[in-house]
C-alpha positions in Angstrom: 1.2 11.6 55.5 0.3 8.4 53.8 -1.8 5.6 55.2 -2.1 2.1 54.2 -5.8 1.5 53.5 -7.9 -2.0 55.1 -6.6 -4.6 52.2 -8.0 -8.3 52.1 -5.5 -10.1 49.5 -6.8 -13.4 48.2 -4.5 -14.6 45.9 -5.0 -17.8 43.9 -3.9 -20.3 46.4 -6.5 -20.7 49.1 -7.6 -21.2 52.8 -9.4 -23.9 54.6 -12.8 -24.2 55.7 -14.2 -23.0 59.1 -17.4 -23.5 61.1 -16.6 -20.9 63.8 -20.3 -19.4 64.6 -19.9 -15.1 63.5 -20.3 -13.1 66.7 -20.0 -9.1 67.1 -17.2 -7.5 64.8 -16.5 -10.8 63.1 -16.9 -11.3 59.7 -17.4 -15.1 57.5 -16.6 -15.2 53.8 -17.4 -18.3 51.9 -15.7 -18.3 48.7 -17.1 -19.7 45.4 -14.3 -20.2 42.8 -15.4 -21.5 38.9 -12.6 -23.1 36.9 -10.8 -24.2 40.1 -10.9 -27.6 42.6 -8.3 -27.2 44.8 -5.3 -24.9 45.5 -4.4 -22.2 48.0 -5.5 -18.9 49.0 -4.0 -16.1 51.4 -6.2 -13.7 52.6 -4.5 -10.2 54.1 -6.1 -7.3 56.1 -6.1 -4.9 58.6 -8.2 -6.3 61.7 -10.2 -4.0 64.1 -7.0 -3.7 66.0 -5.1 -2.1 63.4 -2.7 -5.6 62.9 -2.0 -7.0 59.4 -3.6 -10.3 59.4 -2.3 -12.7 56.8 -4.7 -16.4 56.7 -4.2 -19.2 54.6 -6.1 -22.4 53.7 -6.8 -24.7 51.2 -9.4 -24.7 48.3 -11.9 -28.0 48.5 -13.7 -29.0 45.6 -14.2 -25.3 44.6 -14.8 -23.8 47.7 -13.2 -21.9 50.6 -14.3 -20.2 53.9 -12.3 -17.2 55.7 -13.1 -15.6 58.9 -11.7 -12.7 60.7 -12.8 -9.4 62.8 -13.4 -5.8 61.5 -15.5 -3.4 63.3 -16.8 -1.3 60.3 -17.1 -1.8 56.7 -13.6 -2.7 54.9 -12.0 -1.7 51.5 -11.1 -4.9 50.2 -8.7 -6.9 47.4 -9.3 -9.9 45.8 -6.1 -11.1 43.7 -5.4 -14.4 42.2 -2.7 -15.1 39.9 -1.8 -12.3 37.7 -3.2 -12.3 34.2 -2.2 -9.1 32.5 -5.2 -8.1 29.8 -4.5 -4.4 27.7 -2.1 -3.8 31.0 -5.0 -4.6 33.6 -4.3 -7.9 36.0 -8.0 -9.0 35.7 -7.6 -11.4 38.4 -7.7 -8.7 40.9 -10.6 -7.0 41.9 -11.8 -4.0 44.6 -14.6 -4.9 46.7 -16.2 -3.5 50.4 -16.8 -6.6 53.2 -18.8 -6.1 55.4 -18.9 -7.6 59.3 -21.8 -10.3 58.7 -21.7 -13.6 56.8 -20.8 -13.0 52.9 -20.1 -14.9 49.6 -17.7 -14.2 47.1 -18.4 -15.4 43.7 -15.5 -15.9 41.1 -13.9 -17.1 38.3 -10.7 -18.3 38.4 -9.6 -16.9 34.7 -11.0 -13.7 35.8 -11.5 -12.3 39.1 -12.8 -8.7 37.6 -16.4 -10.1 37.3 -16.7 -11.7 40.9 -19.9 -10.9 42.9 -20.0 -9.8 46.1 -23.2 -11.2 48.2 -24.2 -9.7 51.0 -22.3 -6.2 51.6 -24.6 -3.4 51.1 -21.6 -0.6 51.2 -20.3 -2.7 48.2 -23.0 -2.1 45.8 -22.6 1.9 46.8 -19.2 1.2 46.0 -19.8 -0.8 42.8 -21.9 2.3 41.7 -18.9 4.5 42.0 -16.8 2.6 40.2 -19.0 1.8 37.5 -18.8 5.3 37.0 -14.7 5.9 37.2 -14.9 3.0 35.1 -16.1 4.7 32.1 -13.6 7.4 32.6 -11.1 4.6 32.3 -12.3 3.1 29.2 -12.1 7.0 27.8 -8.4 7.6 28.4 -7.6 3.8 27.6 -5.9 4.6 24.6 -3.5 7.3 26.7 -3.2 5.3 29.4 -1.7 2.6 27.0 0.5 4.9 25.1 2.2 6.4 28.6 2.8 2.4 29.8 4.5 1.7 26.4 6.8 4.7 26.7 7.5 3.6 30.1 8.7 0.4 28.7 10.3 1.8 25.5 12.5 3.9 27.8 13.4 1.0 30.1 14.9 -0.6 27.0 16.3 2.2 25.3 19.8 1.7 24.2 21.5 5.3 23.7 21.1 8.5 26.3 19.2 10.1 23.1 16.6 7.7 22.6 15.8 7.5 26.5 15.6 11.1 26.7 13.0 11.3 23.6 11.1 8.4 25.2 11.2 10.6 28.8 9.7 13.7 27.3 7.4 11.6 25.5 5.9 10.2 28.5 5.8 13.8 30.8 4.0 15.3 27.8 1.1 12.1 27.9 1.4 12.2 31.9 0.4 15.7 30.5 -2.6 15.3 28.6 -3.9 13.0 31.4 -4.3 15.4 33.7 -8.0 16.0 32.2 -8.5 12.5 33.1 -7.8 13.9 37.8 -10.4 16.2 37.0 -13.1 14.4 35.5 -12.5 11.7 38.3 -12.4 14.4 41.5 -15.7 15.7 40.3 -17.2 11.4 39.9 -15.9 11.3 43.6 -17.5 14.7 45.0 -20.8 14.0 43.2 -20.7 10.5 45.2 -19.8 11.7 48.3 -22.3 14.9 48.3 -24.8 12.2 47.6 -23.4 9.6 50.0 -22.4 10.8 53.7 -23.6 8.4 55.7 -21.2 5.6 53.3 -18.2 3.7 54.4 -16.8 4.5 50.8 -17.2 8.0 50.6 -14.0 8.6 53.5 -11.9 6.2 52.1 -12.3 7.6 48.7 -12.3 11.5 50.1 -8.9 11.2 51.9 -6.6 11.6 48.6 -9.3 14.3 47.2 -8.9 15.9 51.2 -5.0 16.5 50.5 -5.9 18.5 46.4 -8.6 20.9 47.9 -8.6 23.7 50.1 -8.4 22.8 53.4 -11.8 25.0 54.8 -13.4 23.4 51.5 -12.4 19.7 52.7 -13.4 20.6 55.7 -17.0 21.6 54.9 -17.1 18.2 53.1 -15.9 16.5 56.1 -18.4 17.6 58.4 -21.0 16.6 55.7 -20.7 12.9 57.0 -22.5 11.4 59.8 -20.9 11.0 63.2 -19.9 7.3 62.5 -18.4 8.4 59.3 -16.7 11.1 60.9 -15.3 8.4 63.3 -14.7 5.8 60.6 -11.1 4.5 60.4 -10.4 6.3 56.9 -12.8 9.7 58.6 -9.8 10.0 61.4 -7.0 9.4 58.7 -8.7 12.4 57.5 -8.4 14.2 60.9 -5.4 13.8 61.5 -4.8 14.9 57.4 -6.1 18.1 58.5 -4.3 18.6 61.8 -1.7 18.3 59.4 -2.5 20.9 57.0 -3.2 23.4 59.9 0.5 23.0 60.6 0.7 24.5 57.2 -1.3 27.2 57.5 -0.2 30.9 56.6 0.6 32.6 59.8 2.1 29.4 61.3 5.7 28.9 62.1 7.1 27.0 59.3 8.2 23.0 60.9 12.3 23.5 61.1 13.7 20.4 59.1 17.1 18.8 58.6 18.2 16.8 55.6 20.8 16.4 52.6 21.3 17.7 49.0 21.6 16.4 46.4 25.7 16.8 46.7 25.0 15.5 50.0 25.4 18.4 52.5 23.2 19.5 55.0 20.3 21.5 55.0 18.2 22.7 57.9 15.2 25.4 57.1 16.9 27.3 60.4 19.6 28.2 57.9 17.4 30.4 56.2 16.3 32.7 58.9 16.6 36.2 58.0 16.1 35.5 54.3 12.3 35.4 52.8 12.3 31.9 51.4 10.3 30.2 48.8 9.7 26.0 48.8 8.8 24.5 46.1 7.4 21.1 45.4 8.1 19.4 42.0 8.9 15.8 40.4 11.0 15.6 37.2 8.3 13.7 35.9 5.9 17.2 36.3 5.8 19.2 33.0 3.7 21.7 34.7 6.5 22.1 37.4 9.5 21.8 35.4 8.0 24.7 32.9 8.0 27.1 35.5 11.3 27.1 36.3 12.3 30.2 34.1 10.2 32.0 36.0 11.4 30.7 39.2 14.8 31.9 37.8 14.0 34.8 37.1 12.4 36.2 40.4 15.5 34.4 42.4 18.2 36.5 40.3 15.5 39.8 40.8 15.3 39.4 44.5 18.5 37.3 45.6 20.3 40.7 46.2 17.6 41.3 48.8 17.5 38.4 50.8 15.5 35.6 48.7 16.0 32.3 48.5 14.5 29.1 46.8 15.2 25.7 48.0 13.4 23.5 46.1 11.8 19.8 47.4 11.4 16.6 44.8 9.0 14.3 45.2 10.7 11.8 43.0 11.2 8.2 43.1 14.1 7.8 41.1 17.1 10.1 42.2 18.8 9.5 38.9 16.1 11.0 36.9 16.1 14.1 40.1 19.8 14.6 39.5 19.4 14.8 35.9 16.7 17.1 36.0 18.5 19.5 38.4 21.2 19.8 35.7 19.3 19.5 32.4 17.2 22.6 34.3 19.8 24.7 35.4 18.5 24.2 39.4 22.1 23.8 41.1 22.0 27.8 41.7 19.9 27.3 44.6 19.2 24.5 47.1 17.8 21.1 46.0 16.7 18.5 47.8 14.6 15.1 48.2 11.6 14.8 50.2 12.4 13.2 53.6 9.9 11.3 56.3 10.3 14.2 58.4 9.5 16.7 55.8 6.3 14.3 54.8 5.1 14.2 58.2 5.2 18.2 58.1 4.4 20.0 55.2 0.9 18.3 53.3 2.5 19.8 50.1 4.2 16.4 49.8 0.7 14.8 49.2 -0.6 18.0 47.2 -1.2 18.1 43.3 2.2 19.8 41.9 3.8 22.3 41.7 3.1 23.7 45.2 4.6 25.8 47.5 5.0 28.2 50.3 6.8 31.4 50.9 8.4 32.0 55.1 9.1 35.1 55.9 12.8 35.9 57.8 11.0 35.3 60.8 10.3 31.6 59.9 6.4 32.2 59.6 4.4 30.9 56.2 3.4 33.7 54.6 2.0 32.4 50.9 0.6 29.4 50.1 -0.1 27.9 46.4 -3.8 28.5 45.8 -4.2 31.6 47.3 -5.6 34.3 44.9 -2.4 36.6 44.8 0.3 35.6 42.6 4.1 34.3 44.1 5.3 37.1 41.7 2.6 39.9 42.8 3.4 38.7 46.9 7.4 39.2 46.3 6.7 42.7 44.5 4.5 43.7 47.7 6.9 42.1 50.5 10.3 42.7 49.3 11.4 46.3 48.9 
């Protein structure tokens, strides 16, 4: 399941002074901007009542106020007009308010140097990203390479050249995977280091969905009680009420959805038959390279009641379709991840591949990251 995070959005246009006095769960952010006399600003973010709040005012000589109401520290965005530097919009930076009075300090040609005065869980967070950030300036040069292949494909006049320019990219997406790691072990260090911070849930909850559930759990229950109770700590709850959904023994969630040649699919359809799900993107070298395999168990055990239905997480359903072709995947089942199945199965929000193996009683009976093998479970199960 995905959550949107607390945002504040200032652009580059501005809001108008305010001399409300701050009282309980209300914040006051004066703004400082070099470079800039007048002009607008928006500023957008989740209040303490979970409502998207969008403010505008006006800039005066220079200078601009905001007020609002959060109950806890709050990721937040500063954006002004995009200004695109080696691929980065340097007028757009991350910071953490806080609810007291603060002062934002920036430039108006470059918001990634702004200073944040007054928020204590934003130098915690400013640590951590200090830290990310050199992993960033490592992989630059990839990073760059997988944007201009993006771009070169776009443009790409013949089916020939786009499909060079595709592989291209899936083998730096590739290579970058190096890159997750490093940055998952940054974040653990951090949060082993930092349980009673406001910035060690918001940045746990992706790193929650990649790890073992009783392993994210142990992490959880690191945090303090207020942590715990944060509004990114229950996201993370209700993450792993989620994943226990998913756990092996459980009744697998019956869905219903479409193919890819558009006819329906229920998991109830498959009762009686041990089946294997598999999560993949066409994007996913890792994922796509395992498809022989795949292949090859489903003609092995077909004969005795196995079946693979596989689910894509992709955005674009052209490059899905071609995939399923280019592959060889139409001998089984194929179809597109759905709300319903989102809600359901955390392999959606899981590193890929993934997947699970049900039983023909409908119960989960293998899990990707288990110690056994799909192979070595299928050689046990089916005789």
């Amino acid at each position: 399941m995905k959550h949107t995070f607390l945002l504040i959005i200032i652009s580059f246009f501005v809001c108008e002074s305010n001399s409300q006095n701050i009282s309980l769960n209300r914040f006051k952010l004066d703004g400082e901007i070099k470079n800039c006399d007048s002009g607008f600003v928006i500023l957008g973010y989740i209040n303490k009542a979970g409502k998207r709040i969008s403010d505008t005012g006006q800039i005066k000589n220079g200078k601009f106020t905001f007020f609002g109401e959060i109950s806890e520290p709050t990721f937040a965005t500063i954006s002004g007009v995009k200004k695109i530097v080696d691929f980065k919009d340097i007028n757009s930076v991350d910071f953490f308010i806080e609810p007291i009075q603060l002062l934002v300090k920036l430039d108006a040609n470059n918001y990634s140097d702004a200073k944040l005065v007054g928020s204590k869980t934003n130098l915690e967070f400013k640590a951590l990203i200090k830290s990310l950030d050199s992993l960033e300036k490592k992989y630059f040069l990839l990073n760059r390479k997988i944007i201009q292949e993006k771009k070169a494909y776009v443009t790409a006049r013949t089916n020939h050249s786009r499909l060079k320019h595709e592989q291209y990219t899936n083998v730096l997406i590739g290579r970058l995977q190096k890159k997750n790691i490093e940055s998952r072990k940054v974040i653990i260090k951090f949060i082993k280091h930092h349980p009673n911070s406001y910035v060690s849930p918001y940045f746990f909850y992706s790193l929650a969905n990649q790890l073992p559930l009783d392993s994210a759990k142990k992490i959880y229950y690191s945090f303090s009680e207020n942590i715990q109770n944060s509004s990114n700590g229950l996201f993370i709850k209700e993450l792993f009420q989620q994943k226990e959904k998913n756990k092996i023994g459980n009744q697998a969630y019956n869905f219903m959805t479409f193919d890819y040649e558009n006819q329906k699919v229920e998991l109830n359809q498959f009762k009686g038959k041990y089946l294997y799900i598999d999560f993949w993107a066409s994007w996913c070298i890792p994922c796509r390279e395992q498809f022989p395999k795949l292949k090859n168990l489903y003609y092995k055990y077909k004969s005795k009641g196995f079946e693979v239905l596989t689910v894509s997480i992709d955005k674009d359903t052209i490059q899905w379709r071609r995939a399923i072709v280019k592959d060889g995947l139409n001998i089984w089942s194929n179809i597109s991840v759905s709300k319903e199945i989102e809600d359901n199965y955390d392999n959606v929000n899981n590193p890929i591949p993934s997947g699970l193996l049900i039983n023909p009683d409908g119960k989960i009976v293998w899990k990707t990251g288990t110690s056994d093998r799909l192979e070595d479970v299928l050689k046990r199960i089916i005789k």
